[in-house]
N, C-alpha and C positions, 0 to 999 in steps of 0.2 A: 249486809247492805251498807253502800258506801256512799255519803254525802257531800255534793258538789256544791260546797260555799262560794260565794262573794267574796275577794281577796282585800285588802286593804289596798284602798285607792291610790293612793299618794296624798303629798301634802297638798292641802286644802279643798281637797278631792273627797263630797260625802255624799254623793250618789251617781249612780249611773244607771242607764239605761239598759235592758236586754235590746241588743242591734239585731241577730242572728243566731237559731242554732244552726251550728251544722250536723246536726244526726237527729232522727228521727226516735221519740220514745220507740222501742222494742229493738232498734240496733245495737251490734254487736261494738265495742267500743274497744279501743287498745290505752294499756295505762300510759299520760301526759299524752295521749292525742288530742290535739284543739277541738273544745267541743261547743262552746257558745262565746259569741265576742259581746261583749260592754262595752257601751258607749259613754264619753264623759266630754266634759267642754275642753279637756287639753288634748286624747287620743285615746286610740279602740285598744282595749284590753283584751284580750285573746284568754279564756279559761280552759285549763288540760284538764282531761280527765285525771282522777288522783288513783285509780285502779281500774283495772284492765274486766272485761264482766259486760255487760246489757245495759243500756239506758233504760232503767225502771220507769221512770217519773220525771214530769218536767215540771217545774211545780212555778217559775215563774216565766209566764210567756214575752214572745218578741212586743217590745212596746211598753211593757213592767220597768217601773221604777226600781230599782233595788238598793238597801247601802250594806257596803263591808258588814259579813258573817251573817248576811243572809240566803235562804236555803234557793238552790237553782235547779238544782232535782236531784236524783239516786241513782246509782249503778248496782244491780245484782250482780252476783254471781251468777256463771253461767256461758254457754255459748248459744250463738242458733239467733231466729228470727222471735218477735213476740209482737202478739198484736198491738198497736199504735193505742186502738182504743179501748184495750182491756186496759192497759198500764199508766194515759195519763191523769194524770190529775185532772179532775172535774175541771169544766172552764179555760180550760188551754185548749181545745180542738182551734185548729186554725180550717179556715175556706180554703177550695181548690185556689192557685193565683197563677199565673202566666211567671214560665220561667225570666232570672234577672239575665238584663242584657249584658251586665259586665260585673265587674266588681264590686261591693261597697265600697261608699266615701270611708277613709282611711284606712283601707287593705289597699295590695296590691295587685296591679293590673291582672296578673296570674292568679288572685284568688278562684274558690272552685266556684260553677255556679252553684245559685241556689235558690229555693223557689222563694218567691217575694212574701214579704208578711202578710197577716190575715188585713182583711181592711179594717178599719178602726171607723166607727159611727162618727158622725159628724161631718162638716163642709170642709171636707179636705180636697175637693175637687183638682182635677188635673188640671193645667191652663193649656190653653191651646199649644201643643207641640213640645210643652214638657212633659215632664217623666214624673213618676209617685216621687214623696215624700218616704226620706227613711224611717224608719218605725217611732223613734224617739219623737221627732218632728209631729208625724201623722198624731199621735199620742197628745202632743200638745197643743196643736193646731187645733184637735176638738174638745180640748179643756179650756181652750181660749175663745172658739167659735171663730177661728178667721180661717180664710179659704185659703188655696194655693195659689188664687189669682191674684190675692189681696199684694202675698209673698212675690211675686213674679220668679222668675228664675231663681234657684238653688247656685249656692256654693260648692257641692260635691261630684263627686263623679259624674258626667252625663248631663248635667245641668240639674240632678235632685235635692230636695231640698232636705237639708238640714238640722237639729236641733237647734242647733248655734244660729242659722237664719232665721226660728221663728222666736229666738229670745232678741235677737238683734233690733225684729221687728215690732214686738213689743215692747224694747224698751225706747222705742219713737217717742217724743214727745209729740202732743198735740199738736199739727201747724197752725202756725198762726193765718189767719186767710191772706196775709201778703208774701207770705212764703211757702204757699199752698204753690203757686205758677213754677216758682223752681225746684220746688220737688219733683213735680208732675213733668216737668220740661228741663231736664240737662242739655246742657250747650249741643249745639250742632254739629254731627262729626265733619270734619274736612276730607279732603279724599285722602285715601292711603292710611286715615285712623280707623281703630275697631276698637270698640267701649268692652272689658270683659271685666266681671264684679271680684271685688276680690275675696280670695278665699279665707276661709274661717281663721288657719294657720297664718294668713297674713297680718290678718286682724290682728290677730295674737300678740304676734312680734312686732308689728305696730307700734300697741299699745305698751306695751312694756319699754320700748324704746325710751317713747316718749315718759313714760314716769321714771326712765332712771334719769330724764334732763332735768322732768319737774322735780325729785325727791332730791336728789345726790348734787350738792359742790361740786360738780367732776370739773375735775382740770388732767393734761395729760403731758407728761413730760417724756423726752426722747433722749434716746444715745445709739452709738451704732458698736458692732462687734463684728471682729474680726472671725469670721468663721476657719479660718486655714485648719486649726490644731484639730478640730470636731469632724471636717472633711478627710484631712489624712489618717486620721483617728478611724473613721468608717470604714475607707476606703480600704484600711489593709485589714480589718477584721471581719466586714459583711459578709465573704461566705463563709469561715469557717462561725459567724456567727448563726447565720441562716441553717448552715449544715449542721451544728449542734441543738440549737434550741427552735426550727421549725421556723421560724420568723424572719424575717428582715429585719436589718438597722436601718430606723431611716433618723431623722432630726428630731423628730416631736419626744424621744425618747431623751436627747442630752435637754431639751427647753424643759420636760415637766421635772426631770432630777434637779436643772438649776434654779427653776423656781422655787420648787421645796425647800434648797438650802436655803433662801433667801427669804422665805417664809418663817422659818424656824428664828432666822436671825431677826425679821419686824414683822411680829405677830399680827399690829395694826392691820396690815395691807391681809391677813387672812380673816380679820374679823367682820362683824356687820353689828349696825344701832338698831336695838330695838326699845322703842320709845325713847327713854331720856337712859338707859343702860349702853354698854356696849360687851355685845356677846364675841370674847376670846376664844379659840378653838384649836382644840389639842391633836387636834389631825389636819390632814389637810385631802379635803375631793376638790380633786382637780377638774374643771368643767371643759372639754375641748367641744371647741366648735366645728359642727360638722355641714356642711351643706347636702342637703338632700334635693330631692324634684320636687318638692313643695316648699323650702325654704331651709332657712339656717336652724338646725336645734343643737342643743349644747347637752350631750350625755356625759356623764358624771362618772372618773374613774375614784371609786372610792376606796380612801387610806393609802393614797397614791405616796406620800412617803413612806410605805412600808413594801411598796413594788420594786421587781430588779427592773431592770432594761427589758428585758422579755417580755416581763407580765406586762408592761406599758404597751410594747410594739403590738401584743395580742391584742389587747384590750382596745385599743385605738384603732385595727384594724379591721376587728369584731363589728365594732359602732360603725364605720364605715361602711360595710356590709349591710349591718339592720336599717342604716336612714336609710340605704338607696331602694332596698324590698321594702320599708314600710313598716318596719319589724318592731320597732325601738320599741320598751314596755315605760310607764308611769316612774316607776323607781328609778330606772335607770336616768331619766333627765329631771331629776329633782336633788336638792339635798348639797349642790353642791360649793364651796369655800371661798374659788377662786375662778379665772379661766383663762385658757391660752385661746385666742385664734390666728391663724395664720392665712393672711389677706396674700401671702407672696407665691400661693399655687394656683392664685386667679393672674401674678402679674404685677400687684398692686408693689409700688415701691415705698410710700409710705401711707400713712392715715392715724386717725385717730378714734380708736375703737368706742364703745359708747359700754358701760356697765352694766351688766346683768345682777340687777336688783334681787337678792338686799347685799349683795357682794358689794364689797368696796373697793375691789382693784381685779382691772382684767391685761394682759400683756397681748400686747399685738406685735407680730411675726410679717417677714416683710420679704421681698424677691432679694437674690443672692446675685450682687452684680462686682464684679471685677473692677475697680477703682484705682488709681494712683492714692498709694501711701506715704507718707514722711514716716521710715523704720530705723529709727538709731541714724538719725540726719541722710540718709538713702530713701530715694523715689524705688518704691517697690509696686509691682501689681498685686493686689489683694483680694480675695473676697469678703466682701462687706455686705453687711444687713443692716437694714434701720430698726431698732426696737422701739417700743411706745407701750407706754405705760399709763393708762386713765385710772385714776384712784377718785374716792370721796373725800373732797378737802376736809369735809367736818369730823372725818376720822382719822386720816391721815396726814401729816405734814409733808409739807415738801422737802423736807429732809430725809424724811423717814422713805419717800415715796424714791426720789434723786439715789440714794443709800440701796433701797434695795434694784434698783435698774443697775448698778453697778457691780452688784454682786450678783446678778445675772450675767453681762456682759465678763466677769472676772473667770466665772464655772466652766462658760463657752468657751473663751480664748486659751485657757488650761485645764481641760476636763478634768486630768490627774488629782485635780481639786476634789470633784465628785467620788474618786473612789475610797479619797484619804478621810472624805466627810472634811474639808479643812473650808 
């Protein structure tokens, strides 16, 4: 018999929800097929099976609290069908429910369907013309005793409601009775507007935004670079690079080697304060920014000074793939030192990036435009980028920050740097 633990959440991640199984006690399962997703206030954890065998046991049902290293149920040995109700665990039978219409909130639109959760007692009532509450939600909803009407509309797929909407909505503070009117009454649409709430994910990055303005000195200093050497550098080696090692050369590959060297040289700009310390760090996870259809998240290439060009192009192209399906895991967008974004494949020619907390420096990447240059007293056309660099003044000095954007700009305009390590 084999046991289907609770994985270790991520950082500061110590419970989560059973969202979904997808298999029935007494199905035949295959080993690392996705068998139940976890739900948590940053994304749905997806759990494989760890061997291949029968789902024996379910031992915690859809709507179960669970934290890391606790039991989710069993896999026998074995092939073939087994009855549901000979095998589960007492108190997990779920009620017949009306197949789901589409996907759960944070799967992807292609998730398989699946029949909806058991219902949960209590005034989870539907509002007119919405949809159930996801299991997490419903769960708390009747430990809180407030309805769905209370909630109005959901954050999640379809317009269901959420975990994250019914913590949002209790932590409302009491209104006061003259601010009771514009609660109950938001401004008046004009024609051509439509009011749509924002989603849980937005909240998210919201929120963080704004505590890196409230927490962090950020200031952001700029310089530009000449991309020519990095283009013709690509230019004549991207197929036989592609054709050797499976990948594409694209940029994000020369920006995260130059940043490492530039890390390595002012540690500062890799480190973060924690309370009145300041924690140095002997690797470097590089954070790139990726944009998905739900928003911006930043997964984490880890040990990223110890990657060649390859492992980056994979790795970054990988990430790219999981936000757009929905895929991304917990670890993967945690944990990490630094981060690149690049604002110049939306267009964007310059800006100033905003810190991802508790980092103290993020490098913003900018569109590639053709420029008049002064080259050895000669007007030349060039390709030029604008870099920008936001650091935590309370960490960083503007020397130390000015110093490393330079040795950025230095890696780029002579790669041959990067391979010499110089």
């Amino acid at each position: 018999m084999t046991e289907i633990l609770v994985p270790t959440l991520g950082e500061s991640v110590s419970t989560a929800t059973v969202a979904r199984w997808m298999k029935k006690a007494g199905e035949s399962v295959a080993a690392d097929e996705p068998l139940v997703e976890l739900e948590t206030d940053k994304v749905t954890v997806e759990v494989n099976a760890p061997a291949a065998g029968v789902l024996e046991a379910i031992a915690a049902d859809e709507g179960a609290e669970v934290e890391p290293g606790a039991l989710l149920g069993t896999i026998s040995a074995g092939e073939g069908k087994v009855s549901p109700k000979a095998t589960e665990v007492p108190g997990t039978e779920k009620a017949p429910a009306p197949k789901a219409s589409g996907a759960t909130a944070g799967n992807p639109a292609n998730a398989p369907k699946v029949e909806e959760p058991r219902t949960v007692s209590g005034p989870v009532s539907v509002p007119g013309g919405g949809h159930a509450p996801l299991p997490a939600a419903a769960k708390m909803m009747a430990e809180n005793n407030v309805s769905a009407d209370q909630i109005g509309a959901g954050t999640a797929k379809d317009g269901r409601i959420s975990k994250g909407d019914v913590q949002d909505f209790l932590a409302r503070p009491a209104a006061a009775p003259a601010a009771k009117p514009a609660a109950k009454a938001p401004r008046a649409l004009e024609g051509g507007e439509e009011r749509v709430k924002m989603t849980r994910l937005r909240k998210t990055i919201a929120n963080r935004l704004k505590e890196a303005q409230n927490t962090a000195a950020m200031l952001t200093t700029f310089n530009e670079v000449d991309m020519s050497a990095v283009m013709s550098l690509r230019s004549e080696y991207k197929d036989a690079f592609e054709k050797k090692l499976g990948t594409k050369l694209g940029f994000m590959s020369f920006f995260v080697k130059a940043c490492v060297a530039a890390l390595k040289e002012y540690p500062a700009v890799n480190a973060e304060i924690d309370g009145d310390d300041i924690v140095y760090k002997n690797f470097v996870h590089m954070g790139i920014a990726v944009g998905g259809p739900n928003g911006l998240v930043v997964p984490v290439l880890r040990n990223a000074d110890q990657m060649s060009f390859a492992d980056i192009e994979k790795s970054i192209a990988g990430f790219g793939r999981k936000a757009r399906d929905g895929q991304l895991k917990l670890e993967e967008l945690s944990g990490g030192s630094f981060t690149i974004t690049n604002g110049g494949i939306y267009g964007s020619l310059l800006s100033t990036p905003i810190l991802n907390p508790p980092q103290s420096g993020i490098l913003g990447m900018h569109s590639i435009k053709e420029r008049a240059m002064v080259v050895n007293g000669k007007i030349e056309v060039r390709p030029m980028m604008y870099l920008a660099l936001s650091y935590d003044h309370r960490i960083v000095d503007g020397k130390e920050a000015v110093s490393f954007l330079v040795r950025v700009k230095e890696s780029l305009e002579d790669p041959r740097r990067l391979l010499l390590d110089l």
